[in-house]
C-alpha positions in Angstrom: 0.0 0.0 0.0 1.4 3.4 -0.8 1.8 5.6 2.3 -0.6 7.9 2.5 -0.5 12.1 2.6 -2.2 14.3 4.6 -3.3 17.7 2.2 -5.2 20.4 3.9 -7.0 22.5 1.7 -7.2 26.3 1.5 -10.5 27.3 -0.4 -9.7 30.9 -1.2 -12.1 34.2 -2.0 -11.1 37.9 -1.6 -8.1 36.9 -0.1 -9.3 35.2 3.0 -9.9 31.3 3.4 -13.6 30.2 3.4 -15.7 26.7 3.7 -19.0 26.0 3.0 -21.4 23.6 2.1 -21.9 21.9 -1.2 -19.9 24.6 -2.3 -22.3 27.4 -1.3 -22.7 29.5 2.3 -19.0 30.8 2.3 -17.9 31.2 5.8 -14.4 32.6 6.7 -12.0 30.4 8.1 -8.9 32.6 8.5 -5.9 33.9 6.8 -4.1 31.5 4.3 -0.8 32.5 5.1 -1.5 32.1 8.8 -2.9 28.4 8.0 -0.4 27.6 5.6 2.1 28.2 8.1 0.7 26.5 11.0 -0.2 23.2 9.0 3.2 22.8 7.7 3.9 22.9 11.3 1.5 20.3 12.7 3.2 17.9 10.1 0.9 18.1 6.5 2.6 16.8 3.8 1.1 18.9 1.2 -1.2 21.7 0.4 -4.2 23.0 -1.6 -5.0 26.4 -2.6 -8.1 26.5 -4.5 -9.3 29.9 -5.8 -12.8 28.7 -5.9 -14.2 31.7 -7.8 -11.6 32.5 -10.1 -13.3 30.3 -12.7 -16.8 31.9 -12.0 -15.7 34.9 -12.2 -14.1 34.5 -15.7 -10.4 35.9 -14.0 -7.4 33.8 -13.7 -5.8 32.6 -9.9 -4.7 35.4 -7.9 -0.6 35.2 -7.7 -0.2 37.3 -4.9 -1.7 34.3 -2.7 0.6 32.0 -4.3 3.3 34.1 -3.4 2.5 35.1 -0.1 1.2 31.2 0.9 4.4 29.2 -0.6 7.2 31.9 1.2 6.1 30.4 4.0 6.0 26.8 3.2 8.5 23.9 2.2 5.9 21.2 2.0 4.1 20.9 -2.4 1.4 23.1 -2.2 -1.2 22.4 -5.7 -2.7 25.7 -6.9 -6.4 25.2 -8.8 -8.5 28.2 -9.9 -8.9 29.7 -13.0 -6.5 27.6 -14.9 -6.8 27.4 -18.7 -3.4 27.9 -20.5 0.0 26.9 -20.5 0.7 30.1 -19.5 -1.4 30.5 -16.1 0.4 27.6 -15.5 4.1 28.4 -15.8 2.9 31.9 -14.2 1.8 30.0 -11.0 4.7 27.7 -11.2 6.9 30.8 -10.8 5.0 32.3 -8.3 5.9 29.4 -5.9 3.5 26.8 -6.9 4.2 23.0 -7.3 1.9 21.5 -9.0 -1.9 23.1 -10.4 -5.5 21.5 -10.5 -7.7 22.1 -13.8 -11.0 21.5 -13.9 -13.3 23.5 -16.1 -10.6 24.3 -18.5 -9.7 20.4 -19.3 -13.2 19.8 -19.5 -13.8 22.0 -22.2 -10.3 21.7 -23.9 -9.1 17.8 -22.6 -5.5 18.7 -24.9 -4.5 21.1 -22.2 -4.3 18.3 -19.9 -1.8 16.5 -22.5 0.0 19.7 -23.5 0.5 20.8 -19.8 2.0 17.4 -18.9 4.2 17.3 -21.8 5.3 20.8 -20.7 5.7 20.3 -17.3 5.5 16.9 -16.6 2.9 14.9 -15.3 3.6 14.8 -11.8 2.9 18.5 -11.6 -0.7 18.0 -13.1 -3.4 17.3 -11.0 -6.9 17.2 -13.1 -10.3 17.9 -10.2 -13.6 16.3 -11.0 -16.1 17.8 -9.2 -19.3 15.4 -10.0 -22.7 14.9 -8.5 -25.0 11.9 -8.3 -26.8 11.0 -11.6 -28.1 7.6 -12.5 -28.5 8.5 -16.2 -24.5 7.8 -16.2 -22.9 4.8 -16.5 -20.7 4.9 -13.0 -24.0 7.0 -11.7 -21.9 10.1 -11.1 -22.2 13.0 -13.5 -19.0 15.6 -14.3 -19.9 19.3 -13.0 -17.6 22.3 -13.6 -17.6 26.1 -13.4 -17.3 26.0 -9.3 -20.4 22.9 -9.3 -22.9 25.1 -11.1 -23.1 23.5 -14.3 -23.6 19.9 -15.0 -22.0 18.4 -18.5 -24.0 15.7 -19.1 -20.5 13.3 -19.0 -19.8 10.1 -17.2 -17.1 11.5 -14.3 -15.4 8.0 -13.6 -15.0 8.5 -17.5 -13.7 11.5 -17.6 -11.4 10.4 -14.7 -9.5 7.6 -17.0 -9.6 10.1 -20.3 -7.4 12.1 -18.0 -5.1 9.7 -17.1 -4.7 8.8 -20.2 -4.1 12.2 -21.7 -1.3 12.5 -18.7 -2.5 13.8 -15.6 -0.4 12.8 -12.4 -3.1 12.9 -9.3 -6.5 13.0 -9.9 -8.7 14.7 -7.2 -12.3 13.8 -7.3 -15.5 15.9 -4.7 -18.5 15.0 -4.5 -20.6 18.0 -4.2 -23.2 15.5 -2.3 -20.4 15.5 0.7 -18.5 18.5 0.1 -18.5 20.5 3.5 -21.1 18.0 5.2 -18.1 16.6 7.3 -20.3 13.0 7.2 -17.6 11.2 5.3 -15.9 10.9 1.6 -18.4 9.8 -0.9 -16.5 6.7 -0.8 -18.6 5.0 -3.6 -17.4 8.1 -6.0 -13.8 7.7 -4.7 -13.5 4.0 -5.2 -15.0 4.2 -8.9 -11.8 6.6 -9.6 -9.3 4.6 -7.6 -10.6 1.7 -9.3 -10.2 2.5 -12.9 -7.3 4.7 -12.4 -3.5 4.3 -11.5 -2.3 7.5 -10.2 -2.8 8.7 -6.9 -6.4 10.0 -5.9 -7.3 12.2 -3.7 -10.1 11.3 -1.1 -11.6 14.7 -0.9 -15.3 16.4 0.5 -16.4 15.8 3.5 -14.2 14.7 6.0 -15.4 15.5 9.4 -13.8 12.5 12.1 -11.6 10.3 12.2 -12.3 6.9 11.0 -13.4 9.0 7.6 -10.2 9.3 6.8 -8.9 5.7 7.6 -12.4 4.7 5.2 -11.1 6.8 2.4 -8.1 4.7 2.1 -9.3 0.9 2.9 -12.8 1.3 1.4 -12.0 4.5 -0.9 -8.7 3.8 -2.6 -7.7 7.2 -1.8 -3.6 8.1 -1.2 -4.2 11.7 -0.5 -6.4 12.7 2.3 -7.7 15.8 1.6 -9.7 18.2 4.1 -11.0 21.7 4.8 -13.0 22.3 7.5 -12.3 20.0 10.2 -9.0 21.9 10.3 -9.8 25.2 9.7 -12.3 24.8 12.3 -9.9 22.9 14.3 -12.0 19.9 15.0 -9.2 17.5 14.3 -5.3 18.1 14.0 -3.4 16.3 11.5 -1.5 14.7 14.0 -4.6 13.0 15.3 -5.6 12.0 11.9 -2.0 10.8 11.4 -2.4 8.7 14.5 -5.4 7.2 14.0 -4.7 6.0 10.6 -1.2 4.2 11.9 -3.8 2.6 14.5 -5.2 1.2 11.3 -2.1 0.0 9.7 -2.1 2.2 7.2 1.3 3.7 6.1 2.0 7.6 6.2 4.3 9.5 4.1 7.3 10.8 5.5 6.0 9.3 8.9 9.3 10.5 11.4 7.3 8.3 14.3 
């Protein structure tokens, strides 16, 4: 079994760190560079920015908050928001970022996703789905972009292996059905990925106790734990989660005891 990571995740809007609830009543949760800072502390092996309006608002991913969140961090932090060139991309890259998440933009143009790991290799792309439940699809989960307001009438398990195939490195699935509810990972969505897919996923939306995060590995297939608000909020620490999931014999990355 690979070892697992621990990723909190910053959802960003007018500079400040919010969370909600299937992705709707923003509340703030604090200043990134303040939470940046103190997860890298309590032992997170990577980080998420996510400039959850940037797409909705037709603008590209603020690169102050890159710059300001990555000067103080050593851990990878993955930038998503507004991504839909090659050249947002290298732009984020220099501004401190280690790898980016597309969503929208590979849905609409899936080359990006095979030019961008070409360009910078695939280890550096990370591809989002955002999906909701549909039983019309296939895998019963339909692909949603543009923030989760607009529904594409395409299988997202699908779309999940087109990506791999076109090159993407992690792919990081939510389930707007869980996102925020912190009453578990949609584990069925999770484990449809992880099943038809080889790269890491990430178990993400959700997450609000412990034995969530242990599920999203031994029933979800996840490698990456991501979460928002059980940290922002400070419900849980990441050492906690970190100790629970060796309690379940599951491996963590750069695990120093």
């Amino acid at each position: 079994m690979t070892a697992v990571k621990i990723m909190p995740c910053l959802d960003m809007k007018n500079g400040r760190v919010v969370k909600g609830i299937h992705f709707t009543e923003l509340k703030d949760a604090g200043d990134p560079v303040e939470n940046a800072s103190f997860y890298q502390q309590e032992g997170a092996d990577e980080l998420a920015m996510l400039d959850i309006a940037a797409t909705v608002e037709n603008r590209k991913t603020r690169l102050e908050w890159v710059k300001n969140v990555s000067s103080v961090i050593e851990i990878p932090l993955t930038v998503g928001g507004g991504i839909s060139a090659l050249e947002d991309i290298d732009l984020l890259m220099r501004a401190g970022a280690d790898k980016v998440s597309m969503n929208s933009a590979a849905v609409k143009r899936p080359e990006l996703v095979r030019e961008a790991a070409r360009q910078f290799g695939s280890g550096h792309i990370t591809v989002a789905i955002d999906a909701r439940r549909n039983h019309a699809m296939p895998s019963g989960f339909e692909l949603v972009v543009s923030g989760g307001t607009k529904p594409v009438g395409k299988d997202a398990v699908e779309w999940a292996k087109q990506c791999e195939s076109l090159g993407a490195g992690v792919i990081l699935p939510t389930s707007m059905d869980g996102d925020g509810t912190q009453a578990g990972y949609d584990l069925a969505f999770t484990k449809a990925i992880a099943d038809v897919v080889t790269v890491p996923v990430v178990a993400s939306g959700g997450a609000g106790e412990l034995q969530h995060f242990a599920d999203a590995v031994l029933q979800g297939g996840a490698s990456i734990l991501l979460a928002a608000s059980v940290f922002h909020y400070r419900l849980l620490s990441i050492h906690q989660v970190k100790e629970h999931l060796r309690s379940q014999g599951i491996a963590v990355f750069s695990d120093e005891g």
